[in-house]
Every structure is written in C-alpha cells, then in structure tokens.
NURO-220246 format. One record per residue (C-alpha): residue number from 1; chain; x, y, z. Coordinates in pm, whole numbers, plus 50000, padded with zeros to 5 digits. Each point is the difference from the previous one (the first is absolute). Layout:
BEGIN
(mikol NUM; A; (X; Y; Z))
...
This chain:
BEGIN
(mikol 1; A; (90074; 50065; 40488))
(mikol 2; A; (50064; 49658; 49843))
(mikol 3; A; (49771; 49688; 50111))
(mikol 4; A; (50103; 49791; 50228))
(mikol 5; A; (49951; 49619; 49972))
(mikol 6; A; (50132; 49716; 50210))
(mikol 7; A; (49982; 49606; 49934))
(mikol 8; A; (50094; 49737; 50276))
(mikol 9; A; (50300; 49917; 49879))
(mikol 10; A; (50108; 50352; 50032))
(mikol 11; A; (49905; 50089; 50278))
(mikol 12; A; (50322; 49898; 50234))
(mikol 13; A; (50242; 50128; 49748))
(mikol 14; A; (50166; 50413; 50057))
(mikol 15; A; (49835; 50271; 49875))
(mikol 16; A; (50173; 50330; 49901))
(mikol 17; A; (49856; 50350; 49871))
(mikol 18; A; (50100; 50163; 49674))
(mikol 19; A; (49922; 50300; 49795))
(mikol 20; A; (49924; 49944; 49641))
(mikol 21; A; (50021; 50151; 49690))
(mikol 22; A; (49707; 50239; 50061))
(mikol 23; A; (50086; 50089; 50369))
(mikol 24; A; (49805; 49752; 50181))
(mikol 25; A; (50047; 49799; 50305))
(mikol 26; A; (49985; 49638; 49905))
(mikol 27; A; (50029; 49627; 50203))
(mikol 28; A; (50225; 49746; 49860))
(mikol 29; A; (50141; 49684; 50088))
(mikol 30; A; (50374; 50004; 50104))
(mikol 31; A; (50175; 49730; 49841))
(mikol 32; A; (50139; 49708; 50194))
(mikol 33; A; (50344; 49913; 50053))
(mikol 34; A; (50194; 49680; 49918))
(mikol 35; A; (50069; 49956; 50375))
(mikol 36; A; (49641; 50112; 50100))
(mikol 37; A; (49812; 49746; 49732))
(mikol 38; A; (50266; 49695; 50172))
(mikol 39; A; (49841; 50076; 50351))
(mikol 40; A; (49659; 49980; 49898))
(mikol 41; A; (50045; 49697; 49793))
(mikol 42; A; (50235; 49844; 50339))
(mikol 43; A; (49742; 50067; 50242))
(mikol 44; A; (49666; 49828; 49816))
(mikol 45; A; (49874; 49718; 50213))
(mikol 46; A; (49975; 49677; 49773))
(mikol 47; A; (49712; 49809; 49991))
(mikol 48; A; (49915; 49637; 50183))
(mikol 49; A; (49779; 49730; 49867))
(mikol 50; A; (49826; 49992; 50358))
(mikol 51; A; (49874; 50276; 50231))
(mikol 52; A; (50338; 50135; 50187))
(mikol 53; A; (49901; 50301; 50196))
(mikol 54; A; (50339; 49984; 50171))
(mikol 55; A; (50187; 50080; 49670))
(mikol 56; A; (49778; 50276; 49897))
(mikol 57; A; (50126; 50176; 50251))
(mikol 58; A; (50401; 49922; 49972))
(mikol 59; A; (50249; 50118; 49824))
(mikol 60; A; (50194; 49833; 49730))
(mikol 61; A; (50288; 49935; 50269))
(mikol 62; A; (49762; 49876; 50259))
(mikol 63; A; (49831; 49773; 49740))
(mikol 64; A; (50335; 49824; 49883))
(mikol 65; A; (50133; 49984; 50351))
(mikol 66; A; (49693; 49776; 50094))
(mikol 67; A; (50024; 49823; 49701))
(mikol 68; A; (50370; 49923; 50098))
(mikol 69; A; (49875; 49860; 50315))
(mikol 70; A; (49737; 49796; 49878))
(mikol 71; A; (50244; 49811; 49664))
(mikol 72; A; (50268; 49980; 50389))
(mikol 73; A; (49681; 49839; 50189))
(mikol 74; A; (49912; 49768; 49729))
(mikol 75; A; (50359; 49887; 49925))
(mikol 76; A; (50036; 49954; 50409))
(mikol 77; A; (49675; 49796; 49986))
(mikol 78; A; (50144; 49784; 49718))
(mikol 79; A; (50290; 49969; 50185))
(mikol 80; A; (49840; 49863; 50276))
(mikol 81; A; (49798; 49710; 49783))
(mikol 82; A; (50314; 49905; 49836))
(mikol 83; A; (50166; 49936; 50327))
(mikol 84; A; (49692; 49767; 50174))
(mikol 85; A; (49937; 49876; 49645))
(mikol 86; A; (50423; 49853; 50017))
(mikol 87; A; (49933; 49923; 50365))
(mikol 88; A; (49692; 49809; 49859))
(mikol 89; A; (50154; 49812; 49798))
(mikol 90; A; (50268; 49891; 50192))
(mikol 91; A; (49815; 49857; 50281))
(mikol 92; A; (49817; 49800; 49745))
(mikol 93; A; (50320; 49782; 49896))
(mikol 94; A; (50037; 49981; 50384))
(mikol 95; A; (49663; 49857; 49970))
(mikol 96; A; (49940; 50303; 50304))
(mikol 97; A; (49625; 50031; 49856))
(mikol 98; A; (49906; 50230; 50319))
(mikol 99; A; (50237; 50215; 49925))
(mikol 100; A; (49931; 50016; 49635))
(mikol 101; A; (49681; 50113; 50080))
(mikol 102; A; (50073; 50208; 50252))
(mikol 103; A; (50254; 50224; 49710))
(mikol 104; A; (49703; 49965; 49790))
(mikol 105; A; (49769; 50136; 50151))
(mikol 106; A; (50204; 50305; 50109))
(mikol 107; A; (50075; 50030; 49668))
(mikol 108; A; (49648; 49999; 49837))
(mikol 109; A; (49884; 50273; 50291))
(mikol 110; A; (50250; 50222; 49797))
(mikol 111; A; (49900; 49854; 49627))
(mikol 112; A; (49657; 49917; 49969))
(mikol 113; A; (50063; 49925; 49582))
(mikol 114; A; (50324; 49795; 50015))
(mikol 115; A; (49926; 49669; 49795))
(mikol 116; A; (50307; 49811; 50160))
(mikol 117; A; (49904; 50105; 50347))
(mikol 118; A; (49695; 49773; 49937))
(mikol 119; A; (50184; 49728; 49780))
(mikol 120; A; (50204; 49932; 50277))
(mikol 121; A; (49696; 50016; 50258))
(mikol 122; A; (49824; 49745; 49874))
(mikol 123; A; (50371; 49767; 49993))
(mikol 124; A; (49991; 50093; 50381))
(mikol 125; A; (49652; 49947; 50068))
(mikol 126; A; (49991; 49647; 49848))
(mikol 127; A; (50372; 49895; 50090))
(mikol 128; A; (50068; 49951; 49621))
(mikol 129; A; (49637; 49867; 49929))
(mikol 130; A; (50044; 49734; 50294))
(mikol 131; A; (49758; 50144; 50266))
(mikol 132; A; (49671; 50137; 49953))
(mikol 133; A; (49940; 50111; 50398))
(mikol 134; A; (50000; 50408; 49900))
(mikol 135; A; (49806; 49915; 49689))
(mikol 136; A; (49769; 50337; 50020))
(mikol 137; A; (50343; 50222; 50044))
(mikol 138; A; (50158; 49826; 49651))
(mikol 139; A; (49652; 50040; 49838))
(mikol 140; A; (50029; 50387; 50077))
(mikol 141; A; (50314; 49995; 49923))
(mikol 142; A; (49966; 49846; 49649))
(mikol 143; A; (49696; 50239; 49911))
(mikol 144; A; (50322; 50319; 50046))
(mikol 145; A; (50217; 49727; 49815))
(mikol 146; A; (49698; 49986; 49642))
(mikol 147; A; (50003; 50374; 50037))
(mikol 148; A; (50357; 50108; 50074))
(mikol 149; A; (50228; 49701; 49887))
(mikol 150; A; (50185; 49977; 49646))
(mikol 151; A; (49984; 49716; 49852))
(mikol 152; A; (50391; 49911; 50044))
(mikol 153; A; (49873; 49950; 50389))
(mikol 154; A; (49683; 49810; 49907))
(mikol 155; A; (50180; 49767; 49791))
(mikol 156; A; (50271; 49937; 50290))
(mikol 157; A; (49677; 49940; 50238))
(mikol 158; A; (49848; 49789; 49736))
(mikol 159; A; (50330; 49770; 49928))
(mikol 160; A; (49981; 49847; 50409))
(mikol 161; A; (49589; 50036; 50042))
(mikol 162; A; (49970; 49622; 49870))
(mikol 163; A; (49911; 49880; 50341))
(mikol 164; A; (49697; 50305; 50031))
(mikol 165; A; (49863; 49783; 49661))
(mikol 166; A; (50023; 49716; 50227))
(mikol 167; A; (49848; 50137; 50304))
(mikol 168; A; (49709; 50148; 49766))
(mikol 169; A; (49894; 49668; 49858))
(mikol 170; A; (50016; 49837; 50328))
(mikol 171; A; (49791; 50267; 50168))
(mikol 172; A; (49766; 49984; 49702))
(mikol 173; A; (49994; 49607; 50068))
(mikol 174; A; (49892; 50041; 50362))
(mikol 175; A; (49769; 50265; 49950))
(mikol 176; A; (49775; 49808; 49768))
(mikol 177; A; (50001; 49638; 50187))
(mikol 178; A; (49930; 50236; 50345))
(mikol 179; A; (49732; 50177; 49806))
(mikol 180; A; (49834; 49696; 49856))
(mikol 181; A; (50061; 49846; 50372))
(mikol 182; A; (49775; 50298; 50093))
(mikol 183; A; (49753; 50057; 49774))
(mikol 184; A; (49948; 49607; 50053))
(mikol 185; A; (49964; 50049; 50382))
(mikol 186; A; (49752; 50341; 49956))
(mikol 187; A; (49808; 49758; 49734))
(mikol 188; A; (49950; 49756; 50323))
(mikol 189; A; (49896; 50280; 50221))
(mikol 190; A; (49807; 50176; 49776))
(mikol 191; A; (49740; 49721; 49952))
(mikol 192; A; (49941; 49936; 50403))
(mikol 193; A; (50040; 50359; 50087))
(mikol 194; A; (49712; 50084; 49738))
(mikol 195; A; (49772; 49693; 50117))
(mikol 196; A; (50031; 50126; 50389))
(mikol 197; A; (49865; 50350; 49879))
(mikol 198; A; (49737; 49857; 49776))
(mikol 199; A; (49906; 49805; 50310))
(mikol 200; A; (50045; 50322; 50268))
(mikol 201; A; (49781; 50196; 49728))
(mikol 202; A; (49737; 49767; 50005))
(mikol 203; A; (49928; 49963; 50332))
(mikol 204; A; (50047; 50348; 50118))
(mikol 205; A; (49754; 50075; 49725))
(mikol 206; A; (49764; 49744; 50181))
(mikol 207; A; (50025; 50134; 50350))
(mikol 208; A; (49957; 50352; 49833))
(mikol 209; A; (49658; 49909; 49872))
(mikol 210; A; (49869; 49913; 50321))
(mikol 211; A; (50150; 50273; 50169))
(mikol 212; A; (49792; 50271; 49761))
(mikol 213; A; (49712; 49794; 50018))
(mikol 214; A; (49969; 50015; 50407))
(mikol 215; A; (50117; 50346; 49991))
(mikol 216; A; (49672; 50081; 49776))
(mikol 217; A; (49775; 49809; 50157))
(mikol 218; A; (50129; 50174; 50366))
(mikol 219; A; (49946; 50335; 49843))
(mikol 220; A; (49702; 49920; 49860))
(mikol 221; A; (49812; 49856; 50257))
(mikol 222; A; (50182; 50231; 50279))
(mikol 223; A; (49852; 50291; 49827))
(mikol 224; A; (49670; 49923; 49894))
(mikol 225; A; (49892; 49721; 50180))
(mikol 226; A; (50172; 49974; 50342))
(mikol 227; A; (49707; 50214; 50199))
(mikol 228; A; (49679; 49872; 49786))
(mikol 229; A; (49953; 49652; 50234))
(mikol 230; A; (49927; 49996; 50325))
(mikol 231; A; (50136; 49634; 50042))
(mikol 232; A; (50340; 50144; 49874))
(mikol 233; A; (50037; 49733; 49762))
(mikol 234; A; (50189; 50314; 49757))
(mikol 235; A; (50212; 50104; 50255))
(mikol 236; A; (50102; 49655; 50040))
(mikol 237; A; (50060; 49903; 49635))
(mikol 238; A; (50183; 50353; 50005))
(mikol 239; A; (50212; 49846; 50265))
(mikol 240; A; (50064; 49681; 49784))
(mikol 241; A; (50107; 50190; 49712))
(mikol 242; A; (50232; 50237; 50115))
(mikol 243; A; (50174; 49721; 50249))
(mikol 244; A; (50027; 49767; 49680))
(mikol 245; A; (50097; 50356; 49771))
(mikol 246; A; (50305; 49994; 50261))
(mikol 247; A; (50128; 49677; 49987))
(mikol 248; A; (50011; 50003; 49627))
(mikol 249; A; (50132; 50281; 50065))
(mikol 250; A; (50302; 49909; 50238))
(mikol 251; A; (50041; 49662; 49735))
(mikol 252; A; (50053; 50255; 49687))
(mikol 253; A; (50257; 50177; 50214))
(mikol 254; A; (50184; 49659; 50029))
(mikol 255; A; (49989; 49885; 49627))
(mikol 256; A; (50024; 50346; 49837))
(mikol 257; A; (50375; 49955; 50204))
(mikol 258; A; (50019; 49699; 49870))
(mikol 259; A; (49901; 50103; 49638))
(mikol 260; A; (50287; 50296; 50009))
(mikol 261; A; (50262; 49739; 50141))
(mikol 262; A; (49926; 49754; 49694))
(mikol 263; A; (49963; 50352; 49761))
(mikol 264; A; (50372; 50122; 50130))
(mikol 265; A; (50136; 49621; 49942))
(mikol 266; A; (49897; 50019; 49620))
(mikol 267; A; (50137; 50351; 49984))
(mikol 268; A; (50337; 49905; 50172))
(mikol 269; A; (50015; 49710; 49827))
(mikol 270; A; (50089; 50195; 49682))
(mikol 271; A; (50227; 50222; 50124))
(mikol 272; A; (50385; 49774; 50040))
(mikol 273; A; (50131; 50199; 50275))
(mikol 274; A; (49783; 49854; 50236))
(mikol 275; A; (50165; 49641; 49945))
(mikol 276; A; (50334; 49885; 50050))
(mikol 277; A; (50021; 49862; 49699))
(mikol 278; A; (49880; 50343; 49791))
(mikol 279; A; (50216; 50192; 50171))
(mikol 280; A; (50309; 49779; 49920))
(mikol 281; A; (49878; 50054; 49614))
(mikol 282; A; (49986; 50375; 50028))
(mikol 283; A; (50337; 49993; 50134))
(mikol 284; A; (50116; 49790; 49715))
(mikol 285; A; (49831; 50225; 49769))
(mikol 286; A; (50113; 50325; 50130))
(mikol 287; A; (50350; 49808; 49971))
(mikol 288; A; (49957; 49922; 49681))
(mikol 289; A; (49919; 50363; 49901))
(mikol 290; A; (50274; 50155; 50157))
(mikol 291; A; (50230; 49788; 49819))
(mikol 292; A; (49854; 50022; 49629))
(mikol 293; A; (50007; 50379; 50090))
(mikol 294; A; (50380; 49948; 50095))
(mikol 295; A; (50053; 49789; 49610))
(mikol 296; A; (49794; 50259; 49849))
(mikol 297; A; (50234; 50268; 50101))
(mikol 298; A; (50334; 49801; 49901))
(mikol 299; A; (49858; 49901; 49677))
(mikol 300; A; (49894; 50378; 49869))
(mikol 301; A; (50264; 50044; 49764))
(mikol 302; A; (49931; 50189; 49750))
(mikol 303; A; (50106; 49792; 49659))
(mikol 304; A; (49946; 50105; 49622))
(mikol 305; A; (49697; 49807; 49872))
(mikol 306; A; (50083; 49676; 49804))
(mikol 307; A; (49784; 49838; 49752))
(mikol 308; A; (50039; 49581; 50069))
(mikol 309; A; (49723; 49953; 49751))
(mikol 310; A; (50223; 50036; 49711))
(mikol 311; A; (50262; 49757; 50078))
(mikol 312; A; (49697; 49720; 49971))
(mikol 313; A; (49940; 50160; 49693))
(mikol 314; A; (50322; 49950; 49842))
(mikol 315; A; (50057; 49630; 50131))
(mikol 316; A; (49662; 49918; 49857))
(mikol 317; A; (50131; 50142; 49655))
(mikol 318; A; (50316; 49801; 50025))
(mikol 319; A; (49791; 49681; 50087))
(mikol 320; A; (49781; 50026; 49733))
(mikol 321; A; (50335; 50066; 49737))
(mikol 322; A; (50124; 49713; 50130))
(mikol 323; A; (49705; 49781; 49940))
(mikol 324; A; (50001; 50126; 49687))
C-alpha cells in the first residue's frame, strides 16, 4: 500500500483512489477546476488594518454592501455640513451671527476635522474681530482652526485680524500698569501685615512662657509638696500656680487667634484673588492669553524658510564697491 501524507494546504482539496502500475490502491489529489479555483479565490475574506470581527464573519457581498452604506452615510453627512456650512455663511452677510452659529455648530457635531467650520467660528464668535464677549469659544475654536485649517483660510482670517493686534497690545498695556498697580499695593501690605505678626509672635511667645512656667511649678509642687506642711502653705502656692497657669492660659488662646489672623493676612496677601484689584489682573491676563492663543492659531502658516541674512550681505558688498 502506498504512504499516505497530507500537508495543510491539502487538506480541503478532493481526494480520489487509483490503481497503479503495480496493482495498488493509491490517494491522489483531484485536480481543481477553472470554475472551482474562481470560488475559492471569490470567497477569501480580505484583510483590515484594525480588528473587524464583523467582517470575518461576512461574505464578500455582505462586506461591499456595508461598505456601500458607509461611502452613502459619509456622502449624506457631507451633505449635511455643506448645507449649514452655506446657511452659515449666509447669515453672516446678514450680519445674523446667532444663526451663524447656530449652522455651525450643527455642522461641526457632524465634522469634527472641517478647517472652515472653525474659520468661520471664530468670524462668528468675534463679529469679524469686533467683540471679544465669547472669547473662550473662539479660543477653542482657533486651536481646531491651527490643526485643521489650510492656509488659504488662515490667510483670509489673517487679512481682517488687524484689530485682534490691536486688542492684544492694549490688553498687554493694561495688564502690566494693573500688575505694577498690584504688586505696588501687596508691597504696602506686605510690610504692615508682616510687622502685626512679628508683633502677635512676640507676645504670644511671652504669655506662653509664663503659662509653662506656672503649669510646672503647679505640677511640681501639687505632686510633691502639696501634703508635706501642715500650714498648707504648698497647697496654697499649688493654688497660685495653677490659677495663674490658667490665665496665661486663656491669654495664649486669645493671641495665638490673633497670631493666625495676622499669619492668614500675610498668606492672603500674596495670593491676587483675594483683592479686587488682583482679580481684575487675572482677568486681564487670562484675556490676554486667550487672545495670543487666538493670533497664534491664525498666524501658523506653514511658509518655506527664508534666509534675510543674505540680503544684508549683498547690500554691504554693494556699499563697500561703491566706496570703492
């Protein structure tokens, strides 16, 4: 009897028996067909960059039907954003900025990485660089406009964002004269807030020394001595001590408050949102960060690299020709 072997890549093909040239019974493999090698080559599942469990399962019909529907769903979607991206725009030469952003914001629930969706959110936002009052929505909106925009939209932004140069040197203008204004003020502070604590320290330090001193002694005396008199003289001078122990006692109380009133002034002192006047400089300096974020994004346009150093260079060579 002939041997037998089978490999893995045989092993789902037809078998057939045949007698050979000696009489024996032997296994082949039966040749496949034209039609039969099309159907196996029709029927292999391709493969996906990601983990799809759903298509290993599918058939070649079921896998282009849902990739019909998705290319239908993502031409419906982009559909959609042209239409509120249009409607956009048009209420924006009505100068209808609540309905601009309204169409906008539809529109960037459906396309999270369209760079004129946020180009034209930040024209909303600031009425055309005019109004800062949703400052924190343009400032998100320009970080989607650095990573999504072209440049052709950054340069349109760029061509009417003269008055956000404008608005940034005037809010760099009022932040320093309201932070020298404060630091001034804290400067002021600083030097009678520390004195008061110095002067808290000092004389809760002097009632404590008492106070441990007539604690002692009560301890001392109430312990050892109270019981070895028979005039009671100890038990007196125990007395004494522990009555004087508890006023210094009830005086620490009241400058040890007084000490951590005059310790949280020094601390508060430094921090600016506890005055009116720091807090007015952290707004202007929170405003003034939102909008160099907002200039930051216009102004990333990628440019080829230019060399200025050579033109100096040259004009240098032609002055010194000319001397010459």
């Amino acid at each position: 009897m002939a041997e037998e072997r089978l490999i893995d890549d045989d092993k789902d093909r037809k078998y057939k028996i045949r007698i050979n040239e000696d009489g024996e019974e032997e296994l082949i493999i039966a040749p496949q067909t034209a039609a039969e090698e099309a159907a196996e080559i029709d029927f292999e599942v391709p493969d996906f960059d990601d983990d799809d469990e759903e298509a290993a399962v599918m058939t070649p019909e079921q896998l282009a039907a849902r990739q019909r529907q998705r290319e239908e769903e993502a031409a419906r979607r982009a559909k959609k954003v042209a239409a509120y991206v249009r409607r956009a725009k048009a209420c924006l030469e009505e100068e209808d900025f609540s309905g601009a952003s309204y169409a906008l914001n539809e529109a960037g629930e459906l396309d999270k990485e369209n760079g004129e969706i946020y180009a034209l959110k930040i024209k909303v936002y600031t009425k055309y660089f005019s109004d800062w009052s949703f400052i924190d929505d343009c400032a998100e909106a320009a970080d989607g406009l650095a990573e999504y925009a072209s440049d052709g939209l950054k340069q349109d932004l760029k061509a009417i964002s003269a008055p956000l140069t404008q608005r940034i040197s005037q809010t760099e203008a009022s932040a320093a004269q309201l932070k020298e204004e404060n630091e001034c003020r804290k400067a002021e502070r600083r030097a009678s807030f520390a004195a008061r604590k110095k002067t808290s320290l000092t004389a809760f330090c002097a009632c404590a020394a008492p106070f441990v001193l007539f604690t002692v002694l009560a301890i001392v005396f109430g312990v050892r001595f109270m019981y070895t008199r028979e005039d009671a003289l100890f038990t007196i001078i125990t007395i004494v001590c522990a009555s004087l122990a508890l006023v210094a006692f009830v005086a620490m109380l009241f400058l040890a408050h007084r000490l951590w009133d005059a310790s949280r002034n020094v601390r508060l002192n430094e921090r600016n949102s506890s005055t009116r006047l720091g807090r007015e400089y952290e707004e202007q300096s929170a405003h003034l960060r939102q909008l160099t974020r907002i200039y930051a994004a216009i102004n990333s346009i990628s440019a080829p690299l230019e060399a200025p150093a050579q033109a100096p260079a040259d004009s240098n060579a032609d002055n010194a020709e000319d001397k010459a």
